[in-house]
C-alpha positions, -999 to +999 in steps of 0.1 A: -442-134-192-429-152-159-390-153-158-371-181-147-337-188-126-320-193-157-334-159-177-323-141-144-288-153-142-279-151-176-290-116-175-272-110-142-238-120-160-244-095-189-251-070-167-218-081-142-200-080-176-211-042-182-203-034-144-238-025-137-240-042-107-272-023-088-295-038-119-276-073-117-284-077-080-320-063-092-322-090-116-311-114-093-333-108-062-360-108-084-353-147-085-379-171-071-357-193-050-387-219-041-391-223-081-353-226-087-330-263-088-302-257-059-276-249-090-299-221-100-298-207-062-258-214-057-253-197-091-278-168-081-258-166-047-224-163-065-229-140-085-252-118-059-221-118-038-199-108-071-215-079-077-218-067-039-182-074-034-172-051-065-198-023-050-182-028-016-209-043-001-196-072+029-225-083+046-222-117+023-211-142+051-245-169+044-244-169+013-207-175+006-212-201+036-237-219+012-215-214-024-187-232-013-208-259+004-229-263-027-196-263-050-170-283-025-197-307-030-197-305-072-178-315-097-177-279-110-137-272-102-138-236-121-173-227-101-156-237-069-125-213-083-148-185-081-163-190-050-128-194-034-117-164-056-151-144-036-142-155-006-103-146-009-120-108-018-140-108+013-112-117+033-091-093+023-122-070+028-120-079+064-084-076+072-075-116+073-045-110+046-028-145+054-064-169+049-070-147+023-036-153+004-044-192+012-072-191-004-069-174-032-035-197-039-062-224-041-086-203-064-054-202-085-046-243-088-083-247-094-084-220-123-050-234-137-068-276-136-091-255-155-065-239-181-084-207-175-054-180-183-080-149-177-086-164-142-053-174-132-048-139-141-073-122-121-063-141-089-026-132-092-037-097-094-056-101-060-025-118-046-001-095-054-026-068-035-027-093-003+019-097-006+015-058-010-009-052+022+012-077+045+047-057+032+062-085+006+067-064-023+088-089-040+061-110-043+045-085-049+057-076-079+068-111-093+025-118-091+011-080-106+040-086-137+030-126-139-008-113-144+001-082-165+021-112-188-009-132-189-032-108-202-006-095-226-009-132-240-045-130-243-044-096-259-067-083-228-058-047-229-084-032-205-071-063-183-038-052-186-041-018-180-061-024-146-031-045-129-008-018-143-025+006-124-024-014-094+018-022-101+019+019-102+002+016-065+029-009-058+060+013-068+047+042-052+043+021-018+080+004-025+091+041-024+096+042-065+075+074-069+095+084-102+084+052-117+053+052-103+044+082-120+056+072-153+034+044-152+004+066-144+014+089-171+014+065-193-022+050-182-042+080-180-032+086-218-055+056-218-078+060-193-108+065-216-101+040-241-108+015-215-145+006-205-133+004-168-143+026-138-120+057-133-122+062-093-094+035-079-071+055-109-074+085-093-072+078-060-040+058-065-022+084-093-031+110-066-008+099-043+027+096-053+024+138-061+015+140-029+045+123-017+072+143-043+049+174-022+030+183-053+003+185-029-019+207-055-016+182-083-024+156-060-055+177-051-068+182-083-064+145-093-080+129-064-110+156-071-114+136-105-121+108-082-157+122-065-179+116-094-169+080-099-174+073-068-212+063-075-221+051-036-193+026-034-178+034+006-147+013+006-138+039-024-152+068-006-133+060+024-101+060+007-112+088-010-113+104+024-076+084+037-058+103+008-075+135+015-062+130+050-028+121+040-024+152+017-033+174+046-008+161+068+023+164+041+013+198+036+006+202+079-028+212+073-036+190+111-071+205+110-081+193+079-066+166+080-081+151+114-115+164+095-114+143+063-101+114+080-129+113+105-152+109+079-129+082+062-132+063+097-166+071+102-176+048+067-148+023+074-158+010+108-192+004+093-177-017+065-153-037+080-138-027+115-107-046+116-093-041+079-063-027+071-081+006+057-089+014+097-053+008+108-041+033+081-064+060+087-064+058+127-026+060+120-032+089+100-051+101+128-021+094+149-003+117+129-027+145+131-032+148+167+009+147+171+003+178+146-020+191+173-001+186+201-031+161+217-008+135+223-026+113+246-055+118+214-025+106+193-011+080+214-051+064+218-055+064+182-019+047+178-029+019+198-061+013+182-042+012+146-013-011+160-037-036+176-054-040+139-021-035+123-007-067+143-033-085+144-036-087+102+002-082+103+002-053+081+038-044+086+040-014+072+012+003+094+033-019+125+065+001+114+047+034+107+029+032+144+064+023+160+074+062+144+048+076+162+056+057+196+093+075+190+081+108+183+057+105+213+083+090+240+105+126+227+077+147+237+076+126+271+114+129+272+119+088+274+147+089+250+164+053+258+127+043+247+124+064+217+156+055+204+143+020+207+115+028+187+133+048+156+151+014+161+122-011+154+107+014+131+137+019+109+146-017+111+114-028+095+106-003+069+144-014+058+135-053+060+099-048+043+120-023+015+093+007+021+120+030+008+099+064+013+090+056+052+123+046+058+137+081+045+106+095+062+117+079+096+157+087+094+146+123+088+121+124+121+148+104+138+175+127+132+156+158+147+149+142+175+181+157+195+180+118+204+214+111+187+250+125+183+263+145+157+275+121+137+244+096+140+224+125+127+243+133+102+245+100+091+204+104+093+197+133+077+226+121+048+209+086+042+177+101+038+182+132+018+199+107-009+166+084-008+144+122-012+173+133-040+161+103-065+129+107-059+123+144-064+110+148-032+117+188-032+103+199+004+119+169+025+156+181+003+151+215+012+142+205+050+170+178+053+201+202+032+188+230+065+193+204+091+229+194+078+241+229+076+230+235+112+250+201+127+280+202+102+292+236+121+292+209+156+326+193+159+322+155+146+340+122+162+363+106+139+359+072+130+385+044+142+405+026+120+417-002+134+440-011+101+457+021+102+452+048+073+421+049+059+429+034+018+427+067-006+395+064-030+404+088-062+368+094-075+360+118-108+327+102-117+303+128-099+284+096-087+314+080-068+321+120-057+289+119-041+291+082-027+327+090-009+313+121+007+277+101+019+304+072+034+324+105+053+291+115+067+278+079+078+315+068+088+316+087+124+280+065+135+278+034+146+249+023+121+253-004+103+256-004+067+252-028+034+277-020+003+260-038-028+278-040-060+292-069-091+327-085-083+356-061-085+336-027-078+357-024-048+333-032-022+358-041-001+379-010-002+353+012+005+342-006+038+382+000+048+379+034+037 
């Protein structure tokens, strides 16, 4: 018996609904678009480019074209939420994070005219990915825990434990790795109780081991990722990004410059100006500096930053304005590498990327760019992000680099009010604070002192 439009679509959805998306794009370019009523077709489009959006498929351009034609033209407000939900997705697919976040802001007021909770929820998990990519965590945040509530009230716990996954990513890239961790604790208790796919788990939990330097934990987790992967390539190139990553904490160069090749290699094909080439030519960046091929490094850096500004991912911006520093040091143009630890430092402090901050005092400080004091300074700022953190190796490295420059005569600070105010501290946390202010005192970086009313903010800048 002949099937119609209508027999493939409603199959299509079940089968969406299941995630098999090969046999819904089977069933639905089986469809006889001659035979079919234009709704039929825009429906058979939508969902074709549903499906090859979740398999990482982008070559969807017509199509979309046609969907949000079809349903600007219609009546159909939560049809036209989905097609400006798709095209938010491909967007951010392609690097183009602000017209994306416009977009899908509009997917969201159609999906809330609608009073469609599970929707509004699903877009403000895409958002908060598009505030994450272009460094607003705070928005960030606010958008993953406003979804995560959602689903909570419609007792979605598959739902809910997908965004929580992608709020561990967000703590991890904030620099929380503790909490991050905790959260993916938590999750892979329920990993299997969840009908959802397990490869975007494992690449994420992999990575904030790989930052505390648990680099064989890391490695064993992301392995768990290669038989989920199932021929989606934006996975497999992250897949490969990671890879690359944990290599270069662990100063594997070789390895590293190897498995993110192949990362490259499958991104360019899918979409050459996203924010998954900037990261892993950065990466790349970062190799080659391993390997000493700094005009290698310096080409790759400028590929990365020219994506990188041109989506405004600003973490990738500050990240390439490291590698620019550690560069101009090799070239000995310190006035300009200064200037770069400057911008660098600067912006992972503005975006609040606490681990590349810490990650950039520490190369800053052993750049022989900077006085004793500044360095110390560096090296104490930093080892107190690493401390909380447990990030063992970069304690160890930074406690080395402070006893070699604390032996070096440091300048005294000026006062210009006379005696420095006496600060009597027992609590081993105001011990530790007092001693981090000696350190930074002597430099002439600026500093923020955050506390209530009456903590004695005001006292310890005098001090």
């Amino acid at each position: 018996m002949k099937t119609t439009a209508s027999d493939n679509i409603q199959k299509a959805e079940k089968l969406i609904s299941a995630r098999q998306f090969r046999q819904a794009l089977i069933e639905l370019n089986a469809n006889d678009v001659t035979a079919a009523s234009g709704e039929e077709n825009a429906q058979v489009d939508l969902l074709a480019i549903e499906a090859q959006l979740y398999l990482g498929e982008y070559d969807i351009q017509e199509p979309l074209n046609r969907v949000l034609d079809y349903y600007g033209r219609s009546h159909e407000i939560s049809k036209l939420a989905l097609a400006k939900f798709l095209q938010g997705w491909f967007l951010i697919a392609k690097g183009s994070h602000f017209d994306a976040r416009e977009v899908l802001l509009e997917s969201y007021v159609f999906y809330k005219r609608c009073n469609s909770i599970s929707d509004q929820a699903r877009v403000l998990n895409r958002l908060g990915f598009v505030s994450y990519q272009v460094g607003d965590y705070r928005t960030a945040f606010e958008q993953l825990e406003l979804s995560i509530s959602l689903y909570k009230k419609l007792n979605n716990q598959t739902a809910e434990y997908i965004v929580s996954k992608n709020l561990g990513a967000l703590y991890y890239a904030s620099g929380s790795i503790k909490k991050s961790i905790e959260v993916y604790s938590r999750l892979e208790q329920e990993l299997f109780v969840h009908s959802v796919k397990h490869s975007s788990f494992y690449l994420n939990c992999s990575i904030p081991y790989a930052m505390q330097g648990r680099v064989n934990r890391s490695k064993s987790i992301l392995q768990k990722a290669l038989k989920f992967l199932s021929g989606n390539f934006h996975e497999e190139a992250v897949y490969y990004e990671n890879l690359g990553w944990i290599h270069l904490i662990e100063s594997d160069y070789q390895a590293a410059e190897k498995s993110l090749q192949n990362g490259l290699g499958i991104s360019l094909d899918i979409a050459p100006e996203s924010a998954l080439v900037s990261q892993i030519k950065r990466h790349l960046a970062d190799a080659y500096l391993g390997l000493e091929k700094y005009s290698t490094a310096k080409k790759y850096c400028d590929e990365a930053l020219a994506v990188a500004g041109k989506i405004n991912e600003r973490v990738e911006i500050a990240a390439c304005y490291r590698i620019y520093a550690r560069l101009d040091c090799q070239n000995r143009n310190e006035d300009k590498a200064r200037e770069w630890f400057k911008k660098s430092i600067d912006l992972f402090a503005m975006i609040g990327s606490r681990y590349e901050l810490a990650m950039t005092q520490y190369w800053a400080a052993i750049s022989d760019l900077y006085h004793n004091g500044e360095r110390q300074a560096l090296l104490y700022l930093a080892r107190e992000y690493f401390e909380s953190e447990n990030v063992v190796p970069y304690v160890e490295k930074i406690t080395q680099e402070i006893k070699s420059v604390q032996s070096l005569p440091m300048p005294q600070p000026i006062n210009p009010d006379g005696e420095a105010p006496v600060i009597v501290a027992i609590d081993s946390e105001m011990r530790r604070l007092v001693d981090l202010a000696k350190h930074i005192a002597p430099s002439n970086m600026s500093v923020m002192l955050t506390g209530p009313t009456g903590s004695g903010k005001d006292l310890f800048a005098r001090f």
